[in-house]
N, C-alpha and C positions, 0 to 999 in steps of 0.2 A: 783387461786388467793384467791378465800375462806379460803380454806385450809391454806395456805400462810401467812392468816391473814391480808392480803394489805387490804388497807382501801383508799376512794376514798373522793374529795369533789363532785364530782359529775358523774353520769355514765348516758348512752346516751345507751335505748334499742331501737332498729327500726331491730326487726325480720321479714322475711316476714311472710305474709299470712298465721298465725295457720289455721284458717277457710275458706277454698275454698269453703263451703256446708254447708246447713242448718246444716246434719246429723251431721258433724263434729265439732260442735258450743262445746257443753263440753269436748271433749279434748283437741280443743284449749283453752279454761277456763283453763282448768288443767296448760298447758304450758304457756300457759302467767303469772297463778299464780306463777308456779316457776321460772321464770328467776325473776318476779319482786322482790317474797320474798330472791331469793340469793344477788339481787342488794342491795336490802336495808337491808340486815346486812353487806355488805360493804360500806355502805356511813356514812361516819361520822356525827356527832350532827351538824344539820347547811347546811348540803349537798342538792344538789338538783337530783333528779330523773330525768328524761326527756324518758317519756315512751309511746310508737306506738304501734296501729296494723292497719293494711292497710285491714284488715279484713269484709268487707260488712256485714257480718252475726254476726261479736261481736259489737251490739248495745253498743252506749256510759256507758248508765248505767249499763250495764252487765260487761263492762270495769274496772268502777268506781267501781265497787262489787266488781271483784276480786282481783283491788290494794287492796283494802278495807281488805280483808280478808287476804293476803300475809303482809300486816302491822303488823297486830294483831296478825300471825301467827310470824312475824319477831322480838313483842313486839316492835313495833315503832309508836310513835305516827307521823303520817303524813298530811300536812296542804295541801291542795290546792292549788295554786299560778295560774295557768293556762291552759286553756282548748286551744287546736286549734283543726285544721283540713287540708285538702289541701290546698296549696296554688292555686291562681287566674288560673296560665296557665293547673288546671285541675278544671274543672268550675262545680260546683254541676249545675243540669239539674232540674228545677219543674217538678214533673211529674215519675222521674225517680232515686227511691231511691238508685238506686244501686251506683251510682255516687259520691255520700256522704259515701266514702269508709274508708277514714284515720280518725283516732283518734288520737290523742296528749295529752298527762298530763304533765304536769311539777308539780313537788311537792316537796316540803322541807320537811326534816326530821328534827321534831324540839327536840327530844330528841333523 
């Protein structure tokens, strides 16, 4: 589709689990960085992202690092809009971080 030139308003990544394991925390970095930066040189000015990992071991802000860097790599200035996480019927646990498993971004591409 890259190749193709197709251009999208909006793309919806939800890959499973790059990171099953501590050890494997920077390759999944790696791969998460590149689906995201192939997404966003296909979404158009205005478009929004909507990007996952179900990944325990890719902490949010390590998350936000690597849209971060696939932006920059993509030359795209990208905005924030919204942060989630799972929804209710998988219930984060006190006590037991592993639980707190899903990341969610939504983001605009505003140029």
């Amino acid at each position: 589709m890259e190749s193709a030139g197709e251009r999208f308003d909006t793309v919806v990544l939800d890959p499973p689990a790059f990171a099953k394991n501590r050890a494997s925390v920077a390759a999944a970095a790696r791969g998460y960085k590149e689906i995201n930066l192939r997404a966003l040189k296909m979404l158009n000015a205005g478009g929004h992202l909507v990007t996952c990992t179900c990944s325990y071991h890719m902490t949010e802000p390590l998350f936000l690092e690597v849209l971060a860097e696939a932006a920059r790599d993509a030359r795209r200035r990208v905005q924030l809009v919204e942060r989630r996480t799972q929804s209710h019927d998988h219930p984060v646990l006190l006590g037991v971080p592993e639980t707190l498993y899903l990341k969610c971004v939504v983001a605009r591409v505003i140029d």
